[in-house]
C-alpha positions, 0 to 999 in steps of 0.5 A: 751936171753929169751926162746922164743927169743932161740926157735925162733933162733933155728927155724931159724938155723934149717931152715937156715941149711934146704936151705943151698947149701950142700949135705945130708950128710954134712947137716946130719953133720951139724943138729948133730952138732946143736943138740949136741950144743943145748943138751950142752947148755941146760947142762950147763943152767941146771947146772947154775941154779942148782948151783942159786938154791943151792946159794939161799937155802944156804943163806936162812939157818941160820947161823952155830954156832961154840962152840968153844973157844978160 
């Protein structure tokens, strides 16, 4: 998904929880557990892209060269 299309959801969901029928304190609920999913997913993008970015450094690196003998 790209990030304009995630910002665009997370827009909807925030206004979506906004209207629900619900009490302030169950929507308090609700927003808390929206940010914390979010804070979780950007973690985890961050980590994935941390780990391509390391993939792609490494394979760029020469190749070791071993001396040993057999």
């Amino acid at each position: 998904m790209s990030k304009v299309s995630e910002r665009a959801a997370n827009i909807d969901l925030y206004a979506r929880i906004k209207r629900a029928p619900m009490t302030a304190s169950e929507r308090e609920v609700a927003l808390n557990a929206l940010r914390n999913a979010d804070a979780i997913s950007d973690g985890i993008m961050w980590v994935l892209n941390a780990i391509e970015n390391a993939a792609k450094y490494l394979s760029n690196r020469a190749p070791l060269k071993h001396g040993f003998k057999h």
